[in-house]
N, C-alpha and C positions, 0 to 999 in steps of 0.2 A: 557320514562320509559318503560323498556319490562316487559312484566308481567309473573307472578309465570308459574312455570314449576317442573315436578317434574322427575332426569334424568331417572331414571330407565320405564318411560310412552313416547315409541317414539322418546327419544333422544339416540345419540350413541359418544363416543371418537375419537376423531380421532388423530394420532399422527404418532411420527416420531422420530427417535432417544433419545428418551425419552422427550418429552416434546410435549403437544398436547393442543385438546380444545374439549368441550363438544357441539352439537349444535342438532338441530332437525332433524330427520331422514330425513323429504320430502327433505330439505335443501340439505341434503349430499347426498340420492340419486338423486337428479336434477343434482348438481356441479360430480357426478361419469358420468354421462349418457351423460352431454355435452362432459366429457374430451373423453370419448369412441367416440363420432363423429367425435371432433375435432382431435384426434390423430390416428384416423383409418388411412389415408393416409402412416403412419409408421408402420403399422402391415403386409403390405404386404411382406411376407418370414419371418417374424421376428417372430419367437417364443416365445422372452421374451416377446415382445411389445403385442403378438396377447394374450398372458395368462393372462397378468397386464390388457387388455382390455374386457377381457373372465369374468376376477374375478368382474371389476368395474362394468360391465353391471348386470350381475349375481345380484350381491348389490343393485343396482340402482333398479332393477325391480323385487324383489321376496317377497319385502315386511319384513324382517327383522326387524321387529318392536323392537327397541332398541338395537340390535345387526347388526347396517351395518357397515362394516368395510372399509377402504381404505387399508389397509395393505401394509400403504407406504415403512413400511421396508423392507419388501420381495420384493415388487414390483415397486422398484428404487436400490434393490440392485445394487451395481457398479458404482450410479451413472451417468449411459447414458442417464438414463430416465429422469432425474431428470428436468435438463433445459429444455428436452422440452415440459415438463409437466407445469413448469412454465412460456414459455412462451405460450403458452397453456389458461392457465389460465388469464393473461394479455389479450389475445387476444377476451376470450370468454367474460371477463369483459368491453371488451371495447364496443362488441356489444349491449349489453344485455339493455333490457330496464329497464328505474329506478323504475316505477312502475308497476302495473298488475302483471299476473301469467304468469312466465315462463314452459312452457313443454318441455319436452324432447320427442319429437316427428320427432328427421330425421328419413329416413327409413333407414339409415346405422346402428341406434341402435336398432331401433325398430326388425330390421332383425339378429341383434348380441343377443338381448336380447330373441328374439323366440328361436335361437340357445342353447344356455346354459342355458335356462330354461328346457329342453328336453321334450319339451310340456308338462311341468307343469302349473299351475296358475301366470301369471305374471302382471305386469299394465308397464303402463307410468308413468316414476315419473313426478312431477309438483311441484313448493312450489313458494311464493310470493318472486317478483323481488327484494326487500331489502335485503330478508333474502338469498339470490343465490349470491349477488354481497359483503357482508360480510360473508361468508365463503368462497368464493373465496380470498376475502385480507388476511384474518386466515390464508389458506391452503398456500399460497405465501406466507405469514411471516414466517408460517413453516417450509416450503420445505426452506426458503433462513435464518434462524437460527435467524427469527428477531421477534422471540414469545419468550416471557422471561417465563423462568420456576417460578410456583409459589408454594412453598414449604408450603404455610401457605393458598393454596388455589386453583383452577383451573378457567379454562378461559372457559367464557358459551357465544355462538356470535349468537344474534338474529340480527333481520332485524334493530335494532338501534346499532350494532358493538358487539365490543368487551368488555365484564364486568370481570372483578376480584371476582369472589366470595370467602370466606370461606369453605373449606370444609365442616362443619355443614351443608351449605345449601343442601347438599347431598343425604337428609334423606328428606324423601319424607313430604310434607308439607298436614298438616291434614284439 
């Protein structure tokens, strides 16, 4: 059973072609800050790739408290990005351990995320291995069109998967 949450306290949307999922902020900035490591190797001369990696970091480490965004529709526009963000995400799930706390600590982020913070206040993001390896499945059902739109409710993915809630649940619980 995951327990009460309330979205507008540290959780943020995340989506893609109209149809997305609600989860916890540490969560999505951890899964922005691995894809920024693991997909660094493609930003070399690449513009789109170096900006889409510019903005995830940005996310990942500024602290956004209920506003982190992936802005996967700007930043998969065309579709280049797309697979290899996906397999991306296959790849970092495969690593990753089942339990404990995962950090976001290479020094290729850590050294991205100094940069586009323009020496403002930043951190490392971190969030518990359950809740990193379900929003990685989320974000992969996502990007590959295999999260069903829920019209009568939204999809909330803690460290026990994927839930169906009600809209109502929306409203913050007293």
């Amino acid at each position: 059973m995951h327990a009460e949450y309330s979205p507008d306290v540290g959780t943020s949307f995340v989506d893609y072609r109209g149809c997305g999922f609600w989860t916890c902020d540490a969560a999505l900035e951890t899964v922005l800050a691995l894809l920024t490591t693991e997909l660094e190797p493609k930003a070399d001369g690449d513009e789109a790739v170096n900006a889409a990696l510019d903005h995830w970091a940005l996310q990942a480490a500024a602290g956004f408290n209920g506003c982190v965004t992936a802005d996967l529709d700007r930043n998969l526009a065309g579709g280049i990005l797309t697979s290899d963000v996906t397999g991306a995400l296959g790849r970092l799930r495969a690593r990753l351990p089942a339990r404990g706390l995962v950090e976001a600590d290479d020094p290729r982020f850590l050294r991205r995320a100094e940069r586009v913070s323009a020496a403002g206040p930043w951190r490392t993001p971190c969030a518990l291995a359950p809740w990193v390896h379900e929003v990685i499945k989320a974000m992969t059902d996502l990007l590959e069109g295999q999260l069903p739109r829920l019209p009568d409710g939204y999809w909330f993915v803690d460290g026990d998967g994927r839930h169906h809630l009600p809209r109502d649940r929306m409203e913050p619980h007293a």
